[in-house]
C-alpha angles and dihedrals in degrees: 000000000000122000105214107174108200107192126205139147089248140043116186108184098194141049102208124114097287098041096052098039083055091044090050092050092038089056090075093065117033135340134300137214113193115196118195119176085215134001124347085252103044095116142123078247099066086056093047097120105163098059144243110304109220132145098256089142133098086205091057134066139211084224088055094047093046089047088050097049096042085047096052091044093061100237093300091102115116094240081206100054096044104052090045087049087039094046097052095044101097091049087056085048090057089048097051091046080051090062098044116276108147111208121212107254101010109141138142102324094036104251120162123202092241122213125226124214144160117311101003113112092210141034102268108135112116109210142175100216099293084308094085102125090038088054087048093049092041090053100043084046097065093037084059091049083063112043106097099210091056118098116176124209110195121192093025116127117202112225110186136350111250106242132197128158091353089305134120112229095175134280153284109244139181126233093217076189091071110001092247120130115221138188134263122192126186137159084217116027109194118196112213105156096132127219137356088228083133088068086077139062090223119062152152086185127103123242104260087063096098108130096264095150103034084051091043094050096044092054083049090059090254107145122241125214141204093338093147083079095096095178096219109209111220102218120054116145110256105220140147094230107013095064108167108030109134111220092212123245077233082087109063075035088074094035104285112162139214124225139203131228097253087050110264142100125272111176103090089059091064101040152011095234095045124203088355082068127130109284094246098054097050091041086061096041088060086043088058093040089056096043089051102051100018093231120156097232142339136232145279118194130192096138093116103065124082108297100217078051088065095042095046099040089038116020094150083059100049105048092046091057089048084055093061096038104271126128106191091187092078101008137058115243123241108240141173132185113263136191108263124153141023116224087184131061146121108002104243139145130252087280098049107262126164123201084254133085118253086002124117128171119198137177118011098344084070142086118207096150079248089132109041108206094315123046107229097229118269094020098106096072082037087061096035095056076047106043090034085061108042087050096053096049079040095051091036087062087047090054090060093065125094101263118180116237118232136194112227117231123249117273101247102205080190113201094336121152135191102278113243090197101053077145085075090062087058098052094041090057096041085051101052090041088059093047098051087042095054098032106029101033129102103320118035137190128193081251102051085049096045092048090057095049092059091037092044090052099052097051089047084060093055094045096043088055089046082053100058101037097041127063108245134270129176099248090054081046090055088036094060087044099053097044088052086045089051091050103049082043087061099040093055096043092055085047093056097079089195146054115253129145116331096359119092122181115169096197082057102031090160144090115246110227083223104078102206138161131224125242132183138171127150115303095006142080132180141177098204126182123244 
């Protein structure tokens, strides 16, 4: 295998919102490398369909926002974190207006039609029809065509962070385009590779979500923090062939309504703010909906409102539902919950930083403490324009010391072969997604928990030993990933010794009075107050 080694200030290993609005700000003042595994656009951005939640309004209020996001994250927020990230919020709307984004209602006087969802007091979720996250990648797209110290590399899958003296120096990646790992150098290596959704069966999210940079940090002694808090989404279409299309929350924001199998509402039974409930508590209202009838999936309606109203307000879901036979302009939509967003991540601080040196982690591959233990609706793209630009003034200073530069060592493929059984990969990955789906989903026991970890453990052997006698692909490169993801999931979620957010335990169906995060990087584990 060839050793190319591509040099630059900057590595920036992910294309989603985060990744490309630092790469943009890091390009005036050294040069960037920008690494995809697919397509520039492959990201959980591009399917971000409800909006960006920020406080544009006169009728609203930052006080109110930070109130909302602390509320629905059930006091594990970090206050200091969310009113910085709330605060600056306005100012990362005008920028993105700046480069292009067109939100839905703006004129003269700068008024926005402003979206309601679940959790939030007031309308404050900017939106571009229910194609928000696919307007903001589109524009950053063409912004990153331009820069001229910008160079993309797509199809190419990042292995392992190159570590020296406790400091990151780049990475070994994969050209998935002809097999050969190369090598990436950097004086500031920055993972946004988004979620970990594929860990699980169920997910809105799209394939490239696999943990990569969670997995990668944690093999390089970064800690990891709170990732047992799997942020469920309520409404994925439940269908044989479209697996992973979100029905927005949008929708129950203007009235939608879920339905139970014997016809009728449910919502209402479970909360006093019905189907504009917290996530968590509507994801475990289907579950028990499910678990109670045995039914495959529930309902969403919206059939009742002006047809021409649903084209016009959601026309991606719309015509996704029509794909798969669905008009939800005169029928109610199949759905089912889905995992969707990790609150938990890489451990960092509000500009990005990693415990280790010349490494940063942004958007959903970080931690900040932003999102408690339930992500408020529309916040994520609202973290990831914050967080994008404080790591990239914070990583710009950094540039300015003295950093050594390091030659990475040759990547050493050892006696490994082309692997004759790549079905085994395929089984290996179906097999940990159903466990996690059945054992660490919405509701959780210390048996369930403890089933999947042995489970778990026995089928890392097994990869890790895939890992070391085959060449590399990237299906055997996500593989290893998920499995540590799953593991580090498990691991966190026997350590909470509660139930809070998104984590239910029912051996622990209570909240401790002692609010604490997890924390966890090699050799060492912690319970640590907020």
């Amino acid at each position: 295998m060839a050793n190319n080694v591509y040099s630059s200030d900057f590595l920036v290993i992910g294309s989603g919102l985060s990744g490309l609005l630092f790469a943009l700000k890091a390009a005036k003042h050294g040069t960037v490398h920008i690494i995809t595994k697919g397509r520039i656009n492959d990201s959980s951005t591009e399917r971000a369909q409800g909006g960006i939640a920020a406080v544009v309004s006169p009728e609203d209020s930052v006080e109110l926002h930070i109130q909302d996001t602390i509320r629905v994250g059930d006091k594990l927020c970090h206050p200091d974190v969310v009113e910085k990230i709330v605060r600056d919020g306005p100012e990362r709307i005008r920028e993105l207006v700046s480069l292009g984004v067109d939100f839905c209602g703006e004129d003269d006087t700068g008024d926005y039609e402003l979206g309601l969802e679940g959790g939030h007091s007031k309308r404050r979720v900017l939106h571009v029809k229910d194609h928000t996250g696919e307007d903001i990648e589109l524009a950053l797209v063409k912004r990153i065509e331009c820069a001229e110290n910008i160079k993309v590399f797509e199809n190419h899958i990042a292995i392992n962070l190159f570590v020296r003296n406790n400091r990151v120096h780049g990475a070994y990646v994969l050209d998935a385009n002809t097999g050969e790992i190369e090598h990436f150098t950097s004086k500031i290596t920055v993972l946004a590779t988004g979620g970990a959704g594929r860990v699980f069966l169920y997910t809105s999210n799209p394939d490239v979500a696999t943990g990569d940079g969670i997995a990668m940090a944690y093999r390089a002694g970064a800690s990891v923090m709170n990732l047992e808090m799997v942020q469920f989404h309520p409404t994925l279409l439940y269908h044989h062939k479209i697996r992973s299309l979100l029905i927005s929350e949008a929708l129950r924001g203007e009235g939608a309504q879920l339905i139970g199998p014997g016809g009728k509402r449910f919502m209402p039974n479970y909360h006093k703010d019905a189907e504009l409930a917290p996530r968590d508590v509507v994801a475990r209202a289907i579950d028990n909906e499910l678990k109670k009838t045995g039914a495959d999936h529930v309902w969403l309606d919206i059939s009742f409102k002006n047809p021409d109203f649903i084209k016009d307000r959601f026309p991606q879901v719309y015509e996704g539902c029509l794909e798969a036979g669905i008009d939800i302009t005169k029928e109610p939509i199949p759905i089912v919950p889905a995992a969707h967003y990790m609150m938990g991540g890489v451990r960092v601080d509000i500009n990005g930083k990693t415990d280790v040196d010349g490494l940063f982690a942004i958007g959903e591959t970080a931690c900040t403490g932003f999102h408690g233990a339930n992500r408020l609706a529309s916040n994520s793209l609202l973290e990831a324009t914050v967080t994008a630009h404080n790591a990239a003034v914070t990583a710009v200073e950094e540039l300015k010391e003295d950093v050594p530069t390091v030659v990475i060592s040759p990547w050493d493929p050892g006696d490994a072969t082309d692997s004759d059984e790549l079905v085994v990969i395929a089984h290996l990955w179906e097999e940990i997604r159903r466990i996690m789906i059945n054992y660490v989903g919405i509701v959780r026991s210390n048996k369930r928990l403890i089933r999947a970890r042995n489970r778990i453990s026995f089928l890392m052997r097994e990869i890790n030993q895939f890992y070391w006698d085959f060449n590399l692909t990237p299906d055997l490169i996500e593989l290893r990933n998920i499995a540590l993801v799953a593991e580090l999931i498990i691991k966190m979620a026997r350590m909470r010794r509660e139930s809070r957010g998104a984590h239910y335990n029912q051996d622990f169906p209570d909240e401790s009075d002692e609010i604490v995060d997890t924390i966890l990087r090699k050799g060492y584990s912690a319970v640590r107050s907020v």
